[in-house]
C-alpha positions in Angstrom: -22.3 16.0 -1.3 -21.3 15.6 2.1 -18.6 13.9 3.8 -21.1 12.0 5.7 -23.0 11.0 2.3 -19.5 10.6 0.3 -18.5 7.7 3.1 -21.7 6.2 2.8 -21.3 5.6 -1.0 -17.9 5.0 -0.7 -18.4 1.3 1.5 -20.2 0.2 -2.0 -17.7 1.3 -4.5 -14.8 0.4 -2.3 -16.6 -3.6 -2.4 -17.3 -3.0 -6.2 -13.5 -2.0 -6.6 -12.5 -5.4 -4.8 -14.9 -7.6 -6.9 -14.5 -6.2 -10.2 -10.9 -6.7 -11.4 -9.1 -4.2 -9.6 -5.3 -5.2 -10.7 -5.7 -3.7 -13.8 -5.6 0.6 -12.7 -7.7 2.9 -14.5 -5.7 5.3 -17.1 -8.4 6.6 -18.8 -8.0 10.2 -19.5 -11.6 11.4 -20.0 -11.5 12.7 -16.6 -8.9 13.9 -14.3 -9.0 13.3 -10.6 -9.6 17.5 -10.0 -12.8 16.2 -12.1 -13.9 13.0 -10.5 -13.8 14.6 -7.0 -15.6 17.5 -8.0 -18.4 14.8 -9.2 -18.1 13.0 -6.2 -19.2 16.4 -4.2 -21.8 16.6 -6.4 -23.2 13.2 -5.2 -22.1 11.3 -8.2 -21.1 7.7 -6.9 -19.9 6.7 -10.4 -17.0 9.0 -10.0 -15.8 7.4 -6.2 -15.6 4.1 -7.9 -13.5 5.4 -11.1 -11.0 7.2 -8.7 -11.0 4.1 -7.0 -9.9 2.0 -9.5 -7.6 4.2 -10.8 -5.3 4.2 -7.7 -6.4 0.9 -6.3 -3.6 -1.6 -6.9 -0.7 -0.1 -6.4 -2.1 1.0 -3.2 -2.6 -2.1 -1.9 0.9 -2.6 -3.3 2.0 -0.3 -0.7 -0.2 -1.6 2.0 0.9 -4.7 1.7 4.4 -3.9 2.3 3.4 -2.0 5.7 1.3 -4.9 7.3 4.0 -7.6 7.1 3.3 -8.5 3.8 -0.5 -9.7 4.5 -2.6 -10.3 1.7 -5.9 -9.7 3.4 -4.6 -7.3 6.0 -3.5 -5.3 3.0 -6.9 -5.2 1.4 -9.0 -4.7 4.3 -6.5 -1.2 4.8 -6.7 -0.3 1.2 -10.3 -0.4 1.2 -10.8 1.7 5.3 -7.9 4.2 3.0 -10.0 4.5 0.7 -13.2 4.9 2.7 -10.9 7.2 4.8 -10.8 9.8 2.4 -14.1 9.8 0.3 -15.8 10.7 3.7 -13.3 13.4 3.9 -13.5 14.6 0.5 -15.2 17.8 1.6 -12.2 18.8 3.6 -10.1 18.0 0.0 -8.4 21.5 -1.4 -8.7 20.9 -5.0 -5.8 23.0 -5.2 -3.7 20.0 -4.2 -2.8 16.7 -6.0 -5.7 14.0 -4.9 -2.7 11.2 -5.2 -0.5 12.9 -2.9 -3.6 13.3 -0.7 -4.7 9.6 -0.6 -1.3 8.2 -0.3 -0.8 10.3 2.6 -4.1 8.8 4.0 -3.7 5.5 3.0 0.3 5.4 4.5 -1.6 7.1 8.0 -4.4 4.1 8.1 -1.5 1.2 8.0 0.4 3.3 10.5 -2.2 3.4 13.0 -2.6 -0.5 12.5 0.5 -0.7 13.2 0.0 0.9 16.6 -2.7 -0.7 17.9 -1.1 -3.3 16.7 2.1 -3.2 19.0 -0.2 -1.8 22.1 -2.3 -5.2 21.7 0.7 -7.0 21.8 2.0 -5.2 24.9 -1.0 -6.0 27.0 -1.7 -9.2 25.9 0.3 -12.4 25.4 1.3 -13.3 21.9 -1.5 -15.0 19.6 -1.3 -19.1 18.7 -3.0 -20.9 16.5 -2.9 -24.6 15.8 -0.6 -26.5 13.2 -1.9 -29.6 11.2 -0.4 -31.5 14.0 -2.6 -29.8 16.8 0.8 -28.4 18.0 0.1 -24.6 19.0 2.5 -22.5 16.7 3.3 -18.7 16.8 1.3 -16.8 14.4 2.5 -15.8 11.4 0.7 -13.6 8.5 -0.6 -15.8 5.5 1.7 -16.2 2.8 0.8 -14.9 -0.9 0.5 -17.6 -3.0 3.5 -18.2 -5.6 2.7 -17.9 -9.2 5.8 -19.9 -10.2 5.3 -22.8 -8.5 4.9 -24.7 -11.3 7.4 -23.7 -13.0 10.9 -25.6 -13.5 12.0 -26.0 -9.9 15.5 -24.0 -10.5 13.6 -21.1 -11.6 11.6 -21.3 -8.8 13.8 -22.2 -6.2 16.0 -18.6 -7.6 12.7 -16.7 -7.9 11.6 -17.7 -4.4 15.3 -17.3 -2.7 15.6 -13.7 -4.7 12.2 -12.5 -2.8 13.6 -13.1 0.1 16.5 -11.5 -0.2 14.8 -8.5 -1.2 12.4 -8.3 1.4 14.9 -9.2 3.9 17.2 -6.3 2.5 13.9 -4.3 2.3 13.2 -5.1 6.3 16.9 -4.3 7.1 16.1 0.0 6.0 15.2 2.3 8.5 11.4 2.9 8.4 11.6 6.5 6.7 14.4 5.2 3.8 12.0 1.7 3.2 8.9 4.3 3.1 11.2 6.4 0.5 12.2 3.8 -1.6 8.6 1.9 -2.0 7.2 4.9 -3.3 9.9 6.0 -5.2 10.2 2.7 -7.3 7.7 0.4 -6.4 4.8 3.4 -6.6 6.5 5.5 -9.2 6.1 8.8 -7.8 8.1 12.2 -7.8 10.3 13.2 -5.5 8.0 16.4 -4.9 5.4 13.9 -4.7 7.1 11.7 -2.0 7.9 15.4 -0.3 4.1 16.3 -0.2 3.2 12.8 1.2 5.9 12.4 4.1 5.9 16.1 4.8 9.6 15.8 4.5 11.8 18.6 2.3 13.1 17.5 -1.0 16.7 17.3 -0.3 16.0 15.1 3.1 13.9 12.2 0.4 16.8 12.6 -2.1 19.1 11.6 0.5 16.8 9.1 2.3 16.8 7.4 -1.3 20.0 7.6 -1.9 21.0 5.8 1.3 18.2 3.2 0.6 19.1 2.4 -2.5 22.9 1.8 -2.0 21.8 -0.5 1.1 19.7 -2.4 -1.4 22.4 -2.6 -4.5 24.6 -3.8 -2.1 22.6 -6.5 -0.2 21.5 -7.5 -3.5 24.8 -7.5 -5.0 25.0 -11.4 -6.1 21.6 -11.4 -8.1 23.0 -8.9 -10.5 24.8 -11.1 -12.9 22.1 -13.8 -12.6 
C-alpha cells in the first residue's frame, strides 16, 4: 500500500476512532504494532483503525496539554497526527518502535500549531468574541467540562483548586522539562523511549525529569497531606 493510499484510508479510520469509544486503548495482544503496520502496507484498513485505537487516548492526552488545554483543538491534532503518519507509513523502518515514531509525529503536529499559531497572532490583532452580555471579551480556549460538579461542593471546590495548581505548576516548567515529565508520567513511557522521541541523550531526559519533578513536588507541596 502506498503512502498516498494509506492516508486516504486513514481520514475514515481516524473519524471511526473518534466515534466509536476511543477512551478505552486497545491492549489486545493478537497483534503487535510491527504486525498491524505491516497489514496496513499491505492495504489492510482494518489494521489503521486497530493501531489507532490502541494509542488514541493518551495521545490526545498529550495533545491536549500542548494546545492550551483545548478539547476540540486537541482532537482535531490527534486525528491530522494520526493521519500524519499513516500516509507516511511507507517511509516507517520497521526496525524502529511505531510508538516512539507516532509520538514523535504527533508532538511535531501540535508544535507546528503552535507556530502558526504565534505568527497569526503577530500579524494580526488578537481574536474577540462576544460574552452573554454582548460585551466583546478576549478569547479564551473552551473549558473541559467537570465531572465532579455534582459532587459535595468541598470536594469539588479542592478537586477544582488542585487542577489548577497543577496546571499552573505544570505552565511554570520550561518547555523541554514539561515535555519530559508529561510523557514520563502522564504517558508512561521509557526513558529510552522519551530519548528516541525528543532526540535528546538519556542522561539529558533523566536530568530534565529530575528538575521537573522537584519543581512540581515543591509547588504542589500543600496537597500532599490532604
Amino acid at each position: 500500500m502506498s503512502p498516498k493510499n494509506a492516508g486516504n484510508t486513514g481520514h475514515a479510520t481516524a473519524e471511526n476512532s473518534r466515534s466509536a469509544g476511543t477512551d478505552s486503548e486497545d491492549t489486545d495482544p493478537e497483534f503487535t504494532d510491527h504486525q498491524l503496520v505491516r497489514r496496513i502496507k499491505s492495504g489492510e484498513s482494518w489494521a489503521s483503525e486497530r493501531l489507532m485505537r490502541r494509542y488514541y487516548s493518551k495521545a490526545r492526552a498529550l495533545a491536549f496539554q500542548m494546545c492550551d488545554r483545548n478539547a476540540d483543538e486537541a482532537e482535531d491534532l490527534t486525528q491530522q497526527a494520526f493521519l500524519n503518519a499513516l500516509g507516511g507509513i511507507g517511509k516507517f523502518q520497521e526496525n524502529a518502535s511505531f510508538k516512539t515514531w507516532f509520538y514523535r509525529i504527533l508532538i511535531n503536529t501540535c508544535r507546528d500549531m503552535r507556530r502558526r499559531r504565534r505568527r497569526w497572532l503577530g500579524v494580526f490583532a488578537p481574536v474577540f468574541s462576544r460574552g452573554e452580555n454582548g460585551e466583546e471579551t478576549p478569547f479564551s480556549p473552551e473549558a473541559v467540562p467537570d465531572e465532579t460538579e455534582t459532587g459535595n461542593p468541598d470536594s469539588v471546590y479542592r478537586h477544582n483548586h488542585m487542577n489548577q495548581d497543577i496546571q499552573q505548576a505544570l505552565e511554570s516548567l520550561p518547555e523541554q522539562q514539561r515535555m519530559v515529565f508529561q510523557l514520563k508520567v502522564v504517558q508512561e513511557l521509557s526513558i529510552p523511549e522519551i530519548s528516541e522521541i525528543l532526540t535528546l541523550a538519556p542522561g539529558t531526559i533523566k536530568s530534565h525529569l529530575f528538575r521537573a519533578t522537584k519543581t512540581m513536588r515543591n509547588a504542589l507541596a500543600e496537597w500532599a497531606g490532604r
